[in-house]
C-alpha positions in Angstrom: 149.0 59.0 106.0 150.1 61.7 103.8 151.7 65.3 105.1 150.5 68.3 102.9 150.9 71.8 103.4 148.7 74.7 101.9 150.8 78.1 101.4 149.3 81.3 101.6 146.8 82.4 99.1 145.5 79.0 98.6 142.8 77.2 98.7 142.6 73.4 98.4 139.8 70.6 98.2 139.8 67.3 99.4 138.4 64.5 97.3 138.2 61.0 98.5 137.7 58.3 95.6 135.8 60.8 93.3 133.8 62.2 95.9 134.4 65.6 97.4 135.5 65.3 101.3 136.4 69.3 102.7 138.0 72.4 101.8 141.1 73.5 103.7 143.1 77.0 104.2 146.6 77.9 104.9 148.4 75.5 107.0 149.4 71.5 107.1 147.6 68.7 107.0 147.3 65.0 107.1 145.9 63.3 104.2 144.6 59.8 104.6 144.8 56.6 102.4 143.1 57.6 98.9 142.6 61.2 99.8 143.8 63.5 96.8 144.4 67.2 97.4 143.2 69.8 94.6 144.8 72.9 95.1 143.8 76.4 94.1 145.0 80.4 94.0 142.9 82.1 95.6 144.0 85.5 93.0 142.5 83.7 90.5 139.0 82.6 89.0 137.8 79.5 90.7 137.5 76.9 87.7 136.5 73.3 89.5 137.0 70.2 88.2 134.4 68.4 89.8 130.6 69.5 89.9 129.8 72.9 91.1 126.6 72.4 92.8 127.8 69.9 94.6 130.7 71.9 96.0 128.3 75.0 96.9 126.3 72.5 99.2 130.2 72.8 101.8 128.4 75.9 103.3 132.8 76.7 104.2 133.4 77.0 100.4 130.2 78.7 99.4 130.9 81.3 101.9 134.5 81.8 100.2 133.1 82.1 96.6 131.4 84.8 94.7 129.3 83.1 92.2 128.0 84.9 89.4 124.8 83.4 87.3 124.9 85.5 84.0 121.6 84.4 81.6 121.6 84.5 77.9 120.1 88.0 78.1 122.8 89.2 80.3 126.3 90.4 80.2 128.4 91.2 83.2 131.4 93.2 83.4 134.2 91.8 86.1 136.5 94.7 88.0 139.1 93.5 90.1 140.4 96.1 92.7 137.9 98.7 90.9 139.7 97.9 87.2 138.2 96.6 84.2 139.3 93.3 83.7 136.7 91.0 81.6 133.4 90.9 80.3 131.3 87.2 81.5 128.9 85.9 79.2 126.2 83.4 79.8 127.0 80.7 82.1 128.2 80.5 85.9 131.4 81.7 87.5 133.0 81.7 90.7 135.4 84.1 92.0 137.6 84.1 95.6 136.5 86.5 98.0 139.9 87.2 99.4 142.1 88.8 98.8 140.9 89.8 95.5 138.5 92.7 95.7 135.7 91.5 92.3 132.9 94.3 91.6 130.3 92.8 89.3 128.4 95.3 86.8 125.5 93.3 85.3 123.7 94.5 81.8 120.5 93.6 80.6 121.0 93.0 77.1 117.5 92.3 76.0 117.0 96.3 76.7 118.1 98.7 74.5 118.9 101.7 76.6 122.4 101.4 78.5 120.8 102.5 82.1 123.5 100.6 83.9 126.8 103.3 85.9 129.3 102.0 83.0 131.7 104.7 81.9 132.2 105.6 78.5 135.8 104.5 77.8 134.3 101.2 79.0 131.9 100.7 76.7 134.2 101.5 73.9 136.9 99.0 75.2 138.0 96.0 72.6 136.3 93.7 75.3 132.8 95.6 75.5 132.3 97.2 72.0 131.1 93.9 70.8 127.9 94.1 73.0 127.6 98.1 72.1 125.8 99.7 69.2 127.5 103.4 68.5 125.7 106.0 66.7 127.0 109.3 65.9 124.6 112.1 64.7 127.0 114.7 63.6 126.7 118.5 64.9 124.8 119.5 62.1 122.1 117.0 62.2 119.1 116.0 63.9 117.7 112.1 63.9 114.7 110.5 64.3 114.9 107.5 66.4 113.0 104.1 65.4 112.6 101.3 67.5 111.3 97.6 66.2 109.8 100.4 62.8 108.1 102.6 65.9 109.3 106.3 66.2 110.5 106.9 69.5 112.2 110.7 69.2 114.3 113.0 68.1 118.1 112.3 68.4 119.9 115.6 69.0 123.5 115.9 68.2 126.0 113.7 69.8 127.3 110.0 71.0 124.7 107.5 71.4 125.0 104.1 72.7 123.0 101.2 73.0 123.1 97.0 73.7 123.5 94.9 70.9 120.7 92.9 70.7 118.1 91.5 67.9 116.1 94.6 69.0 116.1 96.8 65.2 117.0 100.6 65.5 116.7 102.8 62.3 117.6 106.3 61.8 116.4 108.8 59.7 118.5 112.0 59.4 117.9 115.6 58.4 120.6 117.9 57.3 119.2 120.7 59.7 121.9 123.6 57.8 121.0 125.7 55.0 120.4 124.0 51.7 120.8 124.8 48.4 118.6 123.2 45.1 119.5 124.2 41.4 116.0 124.2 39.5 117.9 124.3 36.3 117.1 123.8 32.7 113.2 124.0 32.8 111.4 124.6 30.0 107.9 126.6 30.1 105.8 127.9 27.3 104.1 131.6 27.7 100.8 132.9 27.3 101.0 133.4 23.6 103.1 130.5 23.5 107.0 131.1 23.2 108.9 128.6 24.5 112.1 129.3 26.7 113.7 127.6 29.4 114.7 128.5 32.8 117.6 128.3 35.4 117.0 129.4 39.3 118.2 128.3 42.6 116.4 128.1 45.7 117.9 128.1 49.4 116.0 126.2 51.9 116.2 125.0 55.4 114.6 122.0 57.3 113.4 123.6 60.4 110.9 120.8 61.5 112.2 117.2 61.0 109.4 115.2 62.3 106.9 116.8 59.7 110.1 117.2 57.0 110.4 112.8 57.7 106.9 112.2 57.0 107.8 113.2 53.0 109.3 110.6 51.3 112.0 112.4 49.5 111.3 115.5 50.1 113.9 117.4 48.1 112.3 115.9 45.3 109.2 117.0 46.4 109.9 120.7 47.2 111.7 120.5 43.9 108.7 119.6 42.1 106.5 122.4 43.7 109.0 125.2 42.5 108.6 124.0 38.9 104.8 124.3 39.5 105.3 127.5 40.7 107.5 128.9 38.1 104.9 127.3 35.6 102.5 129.0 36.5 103.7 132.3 36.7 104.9 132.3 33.1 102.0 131.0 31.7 100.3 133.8 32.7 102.4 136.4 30.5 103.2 136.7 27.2 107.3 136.9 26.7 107.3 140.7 25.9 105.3 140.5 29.2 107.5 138.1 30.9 110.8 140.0 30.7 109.0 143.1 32.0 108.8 141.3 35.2 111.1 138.9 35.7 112.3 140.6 38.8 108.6 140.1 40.0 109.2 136.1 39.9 110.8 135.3 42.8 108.2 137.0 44.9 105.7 135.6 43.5 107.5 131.9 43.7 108.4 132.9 47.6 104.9 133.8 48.2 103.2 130.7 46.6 105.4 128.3 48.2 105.5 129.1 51.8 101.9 127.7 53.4 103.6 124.1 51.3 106.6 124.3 52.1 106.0 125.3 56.1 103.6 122.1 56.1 106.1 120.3 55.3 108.6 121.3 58.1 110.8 123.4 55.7 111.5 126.8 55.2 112.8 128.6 52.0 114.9 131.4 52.6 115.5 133.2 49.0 114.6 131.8 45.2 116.5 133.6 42.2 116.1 133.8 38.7 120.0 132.8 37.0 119.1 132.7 33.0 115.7 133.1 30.8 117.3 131.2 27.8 115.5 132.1 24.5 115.2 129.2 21.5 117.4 130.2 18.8 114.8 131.9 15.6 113.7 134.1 19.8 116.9 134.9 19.8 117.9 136.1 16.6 114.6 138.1 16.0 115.4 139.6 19.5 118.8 141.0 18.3 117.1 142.1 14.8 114.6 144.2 17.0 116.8 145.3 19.1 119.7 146.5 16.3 116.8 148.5 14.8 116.1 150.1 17.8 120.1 150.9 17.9 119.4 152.4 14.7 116.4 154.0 14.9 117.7 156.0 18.2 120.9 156.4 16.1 119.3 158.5 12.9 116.8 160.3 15.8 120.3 161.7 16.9 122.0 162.4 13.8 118.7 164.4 12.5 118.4 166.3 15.5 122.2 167.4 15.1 121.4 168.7 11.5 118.7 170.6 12.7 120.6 172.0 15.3 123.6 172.9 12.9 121.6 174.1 10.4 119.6 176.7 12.9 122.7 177.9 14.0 124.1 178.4 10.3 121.0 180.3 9.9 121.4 182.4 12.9 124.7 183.0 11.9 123.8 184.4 8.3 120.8 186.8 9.6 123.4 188.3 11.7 126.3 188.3 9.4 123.7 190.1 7.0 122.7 193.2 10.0 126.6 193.6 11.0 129.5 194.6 8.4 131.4 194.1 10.5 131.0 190.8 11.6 131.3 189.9 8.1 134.8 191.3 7.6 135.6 189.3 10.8 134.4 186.1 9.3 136.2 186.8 6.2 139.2 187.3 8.2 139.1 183.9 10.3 138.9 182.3 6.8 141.8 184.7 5.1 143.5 183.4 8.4 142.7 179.9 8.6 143.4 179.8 4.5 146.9 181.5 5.2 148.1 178.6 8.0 148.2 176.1 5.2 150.2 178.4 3.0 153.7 178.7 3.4 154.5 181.1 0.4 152.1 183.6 -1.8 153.3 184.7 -5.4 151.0 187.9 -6.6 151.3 188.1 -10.0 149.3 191.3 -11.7 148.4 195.3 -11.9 147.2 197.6 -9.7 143.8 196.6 -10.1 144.7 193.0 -7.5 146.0 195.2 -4.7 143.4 197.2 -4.8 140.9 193.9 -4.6 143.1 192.6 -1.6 143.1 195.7 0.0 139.3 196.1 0.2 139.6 192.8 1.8 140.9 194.1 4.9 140.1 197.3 5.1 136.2 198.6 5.6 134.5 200.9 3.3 133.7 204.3 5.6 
């Protein structure tokens, strides 16, 4: 006979040659001849060494254990004394039911959606965040959802988490603010065939993404159908034509586009015209034309300033040629105007000179 003595907060089994006898509590025993004594903390998991199934059939230690059966398409998340402490995969566990207090939060992996009460810092602990897909659709954004290639909805903006599992999840996102597409460098030929290219911008906005995913690509394709546009606008006019109303392309572009474009699930907002850029020989000939026009307004001027002058010389001399003395006056602005430049006059000569310059200023009665 053998004296043992189980403390507090342990548990311990009894085997007899290999074969499991009894389970015994806190307190002291007697252990016969080849009775061994395997001795547990009740605080802690409950790992046997000896076959589980047969220990469950003690109906004494089966009511002391929690057992846990977790199947490969499970995951179950262990709190002790309502704190996370583990996550248990597949396989079976048993856990004391005193004095430890064990919550058990079990997860159906082979699901997608996380249905289970598992708070979020949880599910982004170093433990859990294996088992957790994370997908962020920014504030700016809206998502379509796909499930196993199936459309299941729209995302709206925000967290999103789901299992980890061989389920396949594909997103398709739309940027939902207002866009902006340079239509630059195209080249288009006018009615009576000058050729010239183009630069323009357009400003668009997704507002439907289901119909905006069904596109493939579709800033290339909303891309493509302002080129059409613009093509077909200037092939319409000749150039002289085309520069008359350029301010009428984007309203006609606008107008073409918007049944499309709406089908699609977009919405353009403006279109503008940047540059018409003109070939070189265009270019020059344009100047050419446009320097003789310089000119040409130019001599217009300068004849209608002779005219002008001319008239009023004439007006001038018809009243001159009625009025003395607005004659003398006249001859005395120029006497005047002659003597500023002349510092000094020498008068050389007989009476006859004084007399001359004397008739000058003084009016015959």
């Amino acid at each position: 006979m053998k004296r043992v003595r189980v403390n507090a907060l342990q548990v311990a089994l009894v085997f007899k040659r290999g074969r499991y006898l009894r389970m015994l509590t806190e307190g002291v025993y007697w252990l016969g001849f080849s009775e061994k004594l395997m001795v547990y903390n009740t605080t802690e998991q409950f790992i046997p060494g000896y076959e589980l199934n047969v220990l469950l059939q003690d109906k004494q230690l089966a009511d002391a254990l929690h057992v846990v059966e977790v199947s490969n398409t499970e995951l179950v998340l262990l709190y002790e004394n309502g704190l996370f402490k583990k996550v248990l995969t597949a396989g079976r566990y048993a856990f004391w039911k005193h004095p430890v207090q064990y919550q058990f939060v079990r997860a159906d992996l082979s699901e997608i959606e996380i249905t289970e009460n598992i708070n979020r810092a949880i599910l982004l602990d170093k433990l859990v965040a294996p088992y957790v897909r994370t997908v962020t659709v920014e504030s700016y954004e809206l998502a379509l959802l796909y499930i196993d290639g199936k459309y299941v909805r729209v995302l709206e903006p925000g967290v999103y988490y789901w299992w980890k599992n061989n389920i396949a999840i594909t997103l398709q996102r739309a940027d939902m603010r207002l866009l902006q597409l340079e239509i630059n460098g195209q080249e288009m030929l006018t009615r009576d065939k000058a050729a010239l290219r183009i630069n323009a911008y357009a400003q668009y906005r997704v507002t439907d993404i289901e119909k905006a995913m069904q596109n493939k690509e579709y800033e290339k394709q909303i891309y493509v159908l302002f080129q059409l546009a613009l093509r077909a606008y200037t092939g319409t006019l000749t150039f002289d034509e085309l520069l008359e109303r350029k301010d009428a392309i984007a309203p006609f572009v606008l107008d073409n586009l918007k049944a499309k474009t709406e089908a699609m699930g977009l919405t353009v907002y403006d279109f503008g015209i940047r540059d018409i850029i003109l070939p070189g020989d265009v270019k020059d000939i344009m100047n050419q034309v446009l320097v003789a026009e310089k000119r040409a307004q130019a001599n217009g001027i300068t004849r209608r300033e002779e005219t002008a002058s001319t008239r009023s010389l004439l007006n001038t001399a018809k009243l001159m040629e009625e009025n003395q003395m607005l004659w003398k006056l006249k001859e005395m602005e120029y006497v005047e105007k002659i003597a500023e430049k002349i510092s000094t006059i020498s008068v050389n000569g007989n009476g006859q000179l004084l007399d001359q310059l004397k008739q000058v200023f003084i009016s015959n009665k």
